[in-house]
Structures are given as structure tokens and as C-alpha cells.
FISEPA-73175 format. One record per residue (C-alpha): residue in three letters; residue number from 1; x, y, z. Coordinates in Angstrom, 2 decimals. Example, Ala and Ser with C-alpha at 12.3 -4.5 7.8 and 13.67 -1.06 7.14 Angstrom:
// FISEPA-73175
  type  seq       xx       yy       zz
   ALA    1    12.30    -4.50     7.80
   SER    2    13.67    -1.06     7.14
//
This chain:
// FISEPA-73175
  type  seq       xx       yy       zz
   UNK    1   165.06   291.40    13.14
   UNK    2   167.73   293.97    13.46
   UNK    3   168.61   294.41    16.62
   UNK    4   172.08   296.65    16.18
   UNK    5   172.46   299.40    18.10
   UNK    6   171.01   302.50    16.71
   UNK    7   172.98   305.32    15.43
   UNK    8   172.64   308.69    17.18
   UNK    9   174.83   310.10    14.23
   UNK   10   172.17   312.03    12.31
   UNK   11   170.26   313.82    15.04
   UNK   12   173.32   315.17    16.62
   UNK   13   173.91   316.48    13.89
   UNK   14   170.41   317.98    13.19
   UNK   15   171.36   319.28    16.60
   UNK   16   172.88   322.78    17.52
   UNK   17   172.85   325.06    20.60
   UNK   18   169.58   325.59    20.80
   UNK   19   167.91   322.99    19.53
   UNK   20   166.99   319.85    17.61
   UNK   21   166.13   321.10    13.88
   UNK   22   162.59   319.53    13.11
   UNK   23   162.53   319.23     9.76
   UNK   24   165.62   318.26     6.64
   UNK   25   165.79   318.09     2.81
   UNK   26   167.49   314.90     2.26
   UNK   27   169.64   314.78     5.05
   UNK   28   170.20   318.43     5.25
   UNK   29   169.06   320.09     8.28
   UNK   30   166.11   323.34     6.95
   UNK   31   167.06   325.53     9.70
   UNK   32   164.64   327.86     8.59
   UNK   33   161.66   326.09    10.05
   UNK   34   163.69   325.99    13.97
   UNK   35   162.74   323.74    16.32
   UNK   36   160.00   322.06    17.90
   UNK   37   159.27   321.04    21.84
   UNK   38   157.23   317.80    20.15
   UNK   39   160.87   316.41    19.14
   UNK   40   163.22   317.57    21.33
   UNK   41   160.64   315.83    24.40
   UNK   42   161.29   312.43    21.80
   UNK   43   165.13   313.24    21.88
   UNK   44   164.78   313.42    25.64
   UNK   45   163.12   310.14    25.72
   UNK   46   165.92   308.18    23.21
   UNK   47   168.83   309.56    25.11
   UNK   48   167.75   308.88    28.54
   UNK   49   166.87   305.35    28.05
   UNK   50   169.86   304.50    25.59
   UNK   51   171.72   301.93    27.85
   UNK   52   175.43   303.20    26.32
   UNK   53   175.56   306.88    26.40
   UNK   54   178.32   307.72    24.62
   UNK   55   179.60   311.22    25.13
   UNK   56   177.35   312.16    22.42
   UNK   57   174.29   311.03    23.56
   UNK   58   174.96   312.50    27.15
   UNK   59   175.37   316.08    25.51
   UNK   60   172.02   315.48    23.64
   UNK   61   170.40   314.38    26.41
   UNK   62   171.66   317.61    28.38
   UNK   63   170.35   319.75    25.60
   UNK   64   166.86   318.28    25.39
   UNK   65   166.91   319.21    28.81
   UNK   66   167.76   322.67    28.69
   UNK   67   165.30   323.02    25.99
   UNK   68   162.53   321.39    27.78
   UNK   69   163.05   323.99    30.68
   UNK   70   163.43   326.69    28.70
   UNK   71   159.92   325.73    26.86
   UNK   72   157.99   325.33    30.41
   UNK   73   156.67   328.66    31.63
   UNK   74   156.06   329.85    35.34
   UNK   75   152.99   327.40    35.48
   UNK   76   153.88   324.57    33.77
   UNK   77   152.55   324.60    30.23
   UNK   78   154.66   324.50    27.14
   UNK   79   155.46   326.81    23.89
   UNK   80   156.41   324.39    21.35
   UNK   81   158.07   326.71    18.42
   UNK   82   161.55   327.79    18.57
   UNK   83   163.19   329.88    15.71
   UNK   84   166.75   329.12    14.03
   UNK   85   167.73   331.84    16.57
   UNK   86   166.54   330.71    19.68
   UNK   87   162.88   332.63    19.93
   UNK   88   160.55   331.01    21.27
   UNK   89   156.95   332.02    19.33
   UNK   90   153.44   331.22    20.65
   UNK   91   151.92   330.71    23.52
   UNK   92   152.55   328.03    26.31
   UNK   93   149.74   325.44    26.00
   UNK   94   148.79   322.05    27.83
   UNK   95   148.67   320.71    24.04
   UNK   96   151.35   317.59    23.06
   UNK   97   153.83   319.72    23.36
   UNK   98   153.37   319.97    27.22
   UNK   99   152.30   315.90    27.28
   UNK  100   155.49   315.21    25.55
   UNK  101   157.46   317.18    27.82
   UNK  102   156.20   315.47    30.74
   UNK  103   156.46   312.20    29.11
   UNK  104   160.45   313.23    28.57
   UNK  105   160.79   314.21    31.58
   UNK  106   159.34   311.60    33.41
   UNK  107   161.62   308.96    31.53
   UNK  108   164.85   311.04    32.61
   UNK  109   164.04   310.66    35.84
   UNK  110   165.44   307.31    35.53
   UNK  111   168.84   308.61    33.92
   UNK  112   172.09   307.36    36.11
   UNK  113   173.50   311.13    35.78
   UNK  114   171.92   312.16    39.15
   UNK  115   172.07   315.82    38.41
   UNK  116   170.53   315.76    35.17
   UNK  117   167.66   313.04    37.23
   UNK  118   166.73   315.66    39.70
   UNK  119   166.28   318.80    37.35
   UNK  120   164.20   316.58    34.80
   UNK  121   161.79   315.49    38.07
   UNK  122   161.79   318.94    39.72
   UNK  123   160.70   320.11    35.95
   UNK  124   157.97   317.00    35.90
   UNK  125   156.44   317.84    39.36
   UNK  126   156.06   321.39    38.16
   UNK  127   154.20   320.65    35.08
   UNK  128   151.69   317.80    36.21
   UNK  129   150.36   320.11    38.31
   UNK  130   148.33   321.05    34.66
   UNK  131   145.72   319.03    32.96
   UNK  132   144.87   319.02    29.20
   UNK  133   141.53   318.14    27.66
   UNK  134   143.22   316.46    24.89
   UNK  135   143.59   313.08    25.53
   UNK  136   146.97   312.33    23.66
   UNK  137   148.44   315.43    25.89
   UNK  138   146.80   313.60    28.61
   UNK  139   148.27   310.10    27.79
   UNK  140   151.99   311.48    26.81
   UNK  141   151.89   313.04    30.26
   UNK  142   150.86   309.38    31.78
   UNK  143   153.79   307.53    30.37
   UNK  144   156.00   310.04    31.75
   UNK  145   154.09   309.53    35.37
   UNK  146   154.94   305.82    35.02
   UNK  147   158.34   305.70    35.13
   UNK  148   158.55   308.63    38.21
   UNK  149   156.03   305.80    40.21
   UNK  150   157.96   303.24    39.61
   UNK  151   160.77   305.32    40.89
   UNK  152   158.32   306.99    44.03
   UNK  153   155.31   304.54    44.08
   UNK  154   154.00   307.38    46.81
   UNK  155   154.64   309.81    44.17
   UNK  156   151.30   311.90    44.87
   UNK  157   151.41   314.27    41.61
   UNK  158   152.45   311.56    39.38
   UNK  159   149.71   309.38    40.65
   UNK  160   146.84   311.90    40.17
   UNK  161   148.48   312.99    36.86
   UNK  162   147.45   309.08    35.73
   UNK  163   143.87   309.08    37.85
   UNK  164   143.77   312.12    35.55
   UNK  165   144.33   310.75    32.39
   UNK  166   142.93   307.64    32.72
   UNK  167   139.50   309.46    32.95
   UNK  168   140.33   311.52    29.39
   UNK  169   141.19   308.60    27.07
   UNK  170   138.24   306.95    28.09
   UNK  171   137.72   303.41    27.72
   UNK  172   137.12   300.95    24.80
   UNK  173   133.77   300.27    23.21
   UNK  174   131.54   296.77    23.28
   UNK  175   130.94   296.67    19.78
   UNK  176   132.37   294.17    17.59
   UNK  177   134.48   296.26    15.22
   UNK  178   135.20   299.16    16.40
   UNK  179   137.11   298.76    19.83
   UNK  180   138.28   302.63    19.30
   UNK  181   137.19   304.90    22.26
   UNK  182   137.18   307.64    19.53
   UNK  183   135.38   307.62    16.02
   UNK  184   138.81   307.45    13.92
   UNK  185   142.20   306.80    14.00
   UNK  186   143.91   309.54    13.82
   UNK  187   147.53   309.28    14.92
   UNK  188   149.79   308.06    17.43
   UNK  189   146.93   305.71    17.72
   UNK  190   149.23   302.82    20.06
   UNK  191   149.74   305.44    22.65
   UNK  192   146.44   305.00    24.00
   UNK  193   146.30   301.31    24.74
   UNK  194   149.95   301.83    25.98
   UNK  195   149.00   304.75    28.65
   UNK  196   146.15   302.64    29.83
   UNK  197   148.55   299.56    30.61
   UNK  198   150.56   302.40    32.05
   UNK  199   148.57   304.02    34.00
   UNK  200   147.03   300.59    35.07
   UNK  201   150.66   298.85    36.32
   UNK  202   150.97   302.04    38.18
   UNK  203   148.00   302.44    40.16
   UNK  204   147.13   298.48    40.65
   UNK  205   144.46   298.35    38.58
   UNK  206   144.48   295.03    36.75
   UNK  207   141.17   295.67    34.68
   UNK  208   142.39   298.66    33.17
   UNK  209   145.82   297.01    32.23
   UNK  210   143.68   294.15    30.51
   UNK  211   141.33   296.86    28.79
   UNK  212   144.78   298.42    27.51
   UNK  213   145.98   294.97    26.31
   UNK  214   142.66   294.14    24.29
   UNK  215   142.70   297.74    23.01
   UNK  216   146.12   297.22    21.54
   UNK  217   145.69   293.87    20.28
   UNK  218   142.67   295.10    18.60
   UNK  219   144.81   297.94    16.74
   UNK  220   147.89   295.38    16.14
   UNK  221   145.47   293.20    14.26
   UNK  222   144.33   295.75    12.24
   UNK  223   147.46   297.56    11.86
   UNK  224   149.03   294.02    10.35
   UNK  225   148.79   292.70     6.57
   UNK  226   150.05   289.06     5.08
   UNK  227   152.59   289.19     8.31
   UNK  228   153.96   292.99     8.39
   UNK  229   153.23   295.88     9.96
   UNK  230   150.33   298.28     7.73
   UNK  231   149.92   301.40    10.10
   UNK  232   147.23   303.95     9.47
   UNK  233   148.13   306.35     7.17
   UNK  234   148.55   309.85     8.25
   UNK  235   144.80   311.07     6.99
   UNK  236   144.04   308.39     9.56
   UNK  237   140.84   305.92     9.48
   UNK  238   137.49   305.14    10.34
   UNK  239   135.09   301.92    11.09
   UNK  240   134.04   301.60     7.07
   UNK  241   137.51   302.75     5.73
   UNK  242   140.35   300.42     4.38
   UNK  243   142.67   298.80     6.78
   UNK  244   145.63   299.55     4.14
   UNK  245   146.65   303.38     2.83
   UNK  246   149.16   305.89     2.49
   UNK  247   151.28   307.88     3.63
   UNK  248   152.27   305.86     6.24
   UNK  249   154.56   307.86     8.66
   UNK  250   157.37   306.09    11.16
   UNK  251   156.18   307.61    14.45
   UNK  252   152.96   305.71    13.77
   UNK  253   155.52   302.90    14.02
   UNK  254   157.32   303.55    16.65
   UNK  255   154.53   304.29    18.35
   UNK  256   153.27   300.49    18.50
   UNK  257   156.72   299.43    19.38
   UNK  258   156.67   301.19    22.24
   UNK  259   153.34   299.80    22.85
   UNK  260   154.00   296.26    22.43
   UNK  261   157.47   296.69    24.28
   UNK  262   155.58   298.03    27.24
   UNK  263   152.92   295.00    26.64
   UNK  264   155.41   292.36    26.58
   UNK  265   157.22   293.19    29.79
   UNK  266   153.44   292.80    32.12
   UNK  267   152.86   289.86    30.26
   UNK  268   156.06   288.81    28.93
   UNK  269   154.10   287.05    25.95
   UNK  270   155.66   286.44    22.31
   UNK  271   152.65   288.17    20.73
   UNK  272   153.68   291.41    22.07
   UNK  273   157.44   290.65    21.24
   UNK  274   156.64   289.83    17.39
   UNK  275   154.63   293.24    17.36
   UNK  276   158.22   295.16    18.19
   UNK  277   159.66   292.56    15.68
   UNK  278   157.39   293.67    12.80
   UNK  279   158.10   297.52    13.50
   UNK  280   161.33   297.06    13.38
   UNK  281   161.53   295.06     9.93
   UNK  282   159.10   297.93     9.17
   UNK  283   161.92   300.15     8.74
   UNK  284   164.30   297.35     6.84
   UNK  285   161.76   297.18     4.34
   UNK  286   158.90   294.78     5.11
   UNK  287   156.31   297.30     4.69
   UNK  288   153.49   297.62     1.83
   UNK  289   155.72   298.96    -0.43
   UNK  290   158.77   296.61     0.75
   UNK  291   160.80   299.80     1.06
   UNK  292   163.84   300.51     2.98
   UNK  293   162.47   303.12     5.33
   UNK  294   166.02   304.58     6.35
   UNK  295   169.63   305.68     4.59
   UNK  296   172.34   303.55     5.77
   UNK  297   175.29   306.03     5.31
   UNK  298   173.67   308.69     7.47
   UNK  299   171.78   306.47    10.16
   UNK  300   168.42   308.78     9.24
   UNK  301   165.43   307.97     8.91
   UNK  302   162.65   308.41     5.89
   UNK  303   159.88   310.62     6.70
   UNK  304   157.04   308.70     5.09
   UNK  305   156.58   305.61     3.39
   UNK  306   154.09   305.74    -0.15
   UNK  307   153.42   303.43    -2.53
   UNK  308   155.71   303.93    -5.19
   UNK  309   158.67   304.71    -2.24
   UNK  310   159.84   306.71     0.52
   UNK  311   160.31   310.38     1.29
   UNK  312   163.70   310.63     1.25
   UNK  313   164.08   313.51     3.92
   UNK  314   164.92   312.87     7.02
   UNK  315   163.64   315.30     9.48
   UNK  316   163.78   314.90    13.34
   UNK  317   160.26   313.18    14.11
   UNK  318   161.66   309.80    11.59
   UNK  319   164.91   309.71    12.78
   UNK  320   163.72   309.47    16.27
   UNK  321   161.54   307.19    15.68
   UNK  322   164.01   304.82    14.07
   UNK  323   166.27   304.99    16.78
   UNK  324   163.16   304.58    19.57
   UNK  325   161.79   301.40    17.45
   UNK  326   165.82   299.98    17.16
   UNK  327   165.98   300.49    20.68
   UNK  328   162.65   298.62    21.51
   UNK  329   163.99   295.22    19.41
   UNK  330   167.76   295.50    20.72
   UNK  331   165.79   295.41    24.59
   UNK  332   164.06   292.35    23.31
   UNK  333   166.91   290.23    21.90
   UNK  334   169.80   291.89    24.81
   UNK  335   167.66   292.35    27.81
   UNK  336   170.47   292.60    30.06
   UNK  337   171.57   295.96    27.93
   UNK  338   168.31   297.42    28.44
//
């Protein structure tokens, strides 16, 4: 497994005043389609819980800051489109964009730069006092309530942010295969199992941290083929579809490392450990197409993995999620660094 320490080199410098550019042709920023609250919430997330902040990862993690307030309107919902220029368009929303933000700021709460610690929680108080219908908002918004009740465990908002959310993913079925509390996969899938365990840990609720375990060792068994990770593909997948597709995209990845990472420290068992251990060889090429899913010379990651190869760009989504599932293994194999 390669546990090195991942390089922030390639989203700073998708990175400018304003923003975090979403998307790149090869490893060229396209400025043209601006920015998106969705990434910079995932830049917020990386930078906070990077255990050497380097000067550069300190100024990012300012920025996604500044952004993240900026984004957050008067009662805490979210716009999550920024032009080259620093517009915002749209309207503020309780979509992902506002669950990310919360999950962002909840996990800067934790940062040792006390300053930048207080504005993210002031920011986090003000916009869990929203709820979203969606339950991926819903469960974005509960991992960023764990780490602020870990912090507070009489942390009232944050605590009836997870009663909240808890209630919106719902809870896993009885039949024997499909364990899914929703018809499909669709994406982000391990984020589910990993709020519930969450949200569980938090409030003291040991069955709902066990339903949250068997949910994701349902998905990890389906998500893994002859020993590597085989996540579902971005058109997502139902109870009579194959287990194996394309395009497979690396925040589906990074996704279950965080899930397994958050797993293996309430249980502290090796199965959860090998699941970060197969997302991260993910990336070095033990895949379904045994592809090298990132470009060593700029530290970037691919934006999709097909059969015949990757795509080669490396927007803002893959590169954070190569950096999130790097940091996930390097915890594993350093724990004292984490």
C-alpha cells in the first residue's frame, strides 16, 4: 500500500483568489467553468485534517474557508456556483452543496489554528440550524456534526443535526440481497453506512453503529472483485444489475476509504483496514482495468477510470479524492501522524 504523504501540489495550483477551479484539461486548470462549493467543502476537509500543514496547505485551508462563508447566506443554505470572476450564480439551497459545507466545516473545527477553529464552528452552528430532504445533504451534514460532538459532546445543534439525519437515510432492508435503504446505487454510496456509524458513536447508539457496519460491509463486498476494489460506476446500479461497470469515478473511492477508515477506528478490525488498503492500490493501479489512476509528475489525479484507460484530466473532485484516500492509508500505517 502506498502510504507516502500526499501531494497538495496540484490543487494549489488549481487554486486562485477566489476559488478552487472544478474542472482541468489534462492538468490545465478550465477556468471557464469557475468554481464549485461541492469541492472547495472537500478542500476544506483535506487541509484541515492533513497532520503537516505546510504553509501551503494552511493558505488553502484559509481559502476554503473564506469561500465556504462567502457561499452561506443569511440563513444558512448554500449557492454552490462561482464564476472565474468571483460571481456567485444560483440560488442558496440545502442541496450537497450546503451538506458538504457543514461536513467541512465541522472537520475544521478540529484545526490547531484556533482562529480559523472558531469561524469554521460559528459558520457550522449557523447552518445546521437547516434541514435537507435529501439524504446525502443530510448525511454530509452528519459527518461534519461528528467531529464538533466529539469536540462539545453537549453540542445541542450538532446533536439534533444527527437525530435529524439519522431519520432521512433511513435504515437497511431485511432482504437477502439488497441491504440498500434506496432502490439503486447511485453515488457516494459509502457515505451512508459511514454517517450512520457516525451519527451512532455520537449519540450512543450502539444498534445504529452496527446497522452502519453491516450496511458497509454489505457494499464493500459488492464493491470488491478477485481482491480489488470494483466501485459502482457513475450510471450507478440496481438489485439485477452487474456488480462490475464503467466509468468508475475516484470519489466513489474515496468515499469507502473514508468509510472503512471511520469503521476501523470503532472496531479497530483488519477488515475495515484492508478496505482503505484496496482504495488506495485503487489509485496505483489495481483496479479493473489495472490502470494507474493518477500522474506522478503533477501529484493529480485521473478523473475516471474505463476500460480501455483513464481520463487523463485532472479536475478538482479526483485530485481531492486522491489526496483524502492517501491520507486515509498513511493514518493506518503512521497512526501517531494522524
Amino acid at each position: 500500500m502506498n502510504a507516502a504523504a500526499p501531494s497538495f501540489a496540484h490543487i494549489a495550483a488549481m487554486t486562485d483568489r477566489y476559488g478552487t477551479y472544478e474542472h482541468a484539461e489534462h492538468a490545465t486548470p478550465r477556468r471557464e467553468h469557475g468554481y464549485c462549493t461541492d469541492d472547495v467543502a472537500r478542500l476544506l476537509v483535506v487541509a484541515t485534517r492533513e497532520p503537516t500543514r505546510s504553509a501551503t496547505v494552511l493558505r488553502l485551508a484559509r481559502g476554503a474557508l473564506r469561500f465556504l462563508a462567502d457561499a452561506q447566506g443569511v440563513t444558512g443554505r448554500s449557492r454552490n456556483r462561482r464564476t472565474a470572476d468571483g460571481r456567485w450564480r444560483g440560488r442558496r439551497t440545502v442541496e450537497d452543496c450546503w451538506g458538504r459545507s457543514l461536513w467541512g466545516l465541522g472537520t475544521a473545527t478540529g484545526h490547531s489554528n484556533r482562529g480559523l477553529a472558531q469561524a469554521a464552528l460559528a459558520y457550522f452552528e449557523h447552518g445546521a440550524q437547516q434541514r435537507s430532504p435529501w439524504p446525502r445533504a443530510m448525511a454530509f451534514a452528519a459527518l461534519g456534526a461528528g467531529p464538533v460532538v466529539a469536540a462539545d459532546p453537549g453540542h445541542r445543534r450538532a446533536l439534533a443535526l444527527l437525530d435529524d439525519a439519522v431519520e432521512i437515510i433511513g435504515t437497511p432492508t431485511t432482504g437477502p440481497d439488497w441491504r440498500w435503504p434506496e432502490p439503486r446505487l447511485t453515488y457516494a454510496n459509502a457515505l451512508l453506512p459511514e454517517a450512520m456509524i457516525t451519527a451512532g458513536t455520537a449519540l450512543d447508539r450502539p444498534a445504529l453503529v452496527r446497522d452502519g457496519l453491516e450496511l458497509l460491509g454489505w457494499l464493500l463486498d459488492r464493491e470488491t472483485a478477485s481482491g480489488h476494489l470494483s466501485v459502482t460506476p457513475v450510471g450507478g446500479a440496481g438489485p439485477h444489475d452487474p456488480t462490475r461497470g464503467f466509468d468508475q469515478q475516484p470519489i466513489e473511492v474515496a468515499t469507502m476509504a473514508d468509510a472503512c477508515a471511520r469503521a476501523e477506528s470503532v472496531t479497530g478490525s483488519q477488515h475495515w483496514a484492508n478496505g482503505v488498503r484496496m482504495a488506495a492500490a485503487w489509485f496505483d493501479g489495481d483496479n479493473d482495468s489495472g490502470t494507474v489512476m493518477w500522474d506522478t509528475s503533477t501529484g493529480g489525479g485521473y478523473d475516471g477510470l474505463h476500460a480501455h484507460g483513464p481520463n487523463y484530466n485532472q479536475g478538482a473532485e479526483s485530485t481531492l479524492a486522491l489526496i483524502s484516500t492517501r491520507q486515509q492509508a498513511r493514518a493506518l500505517l503512521v497512526p501517531a501522524a494522524a
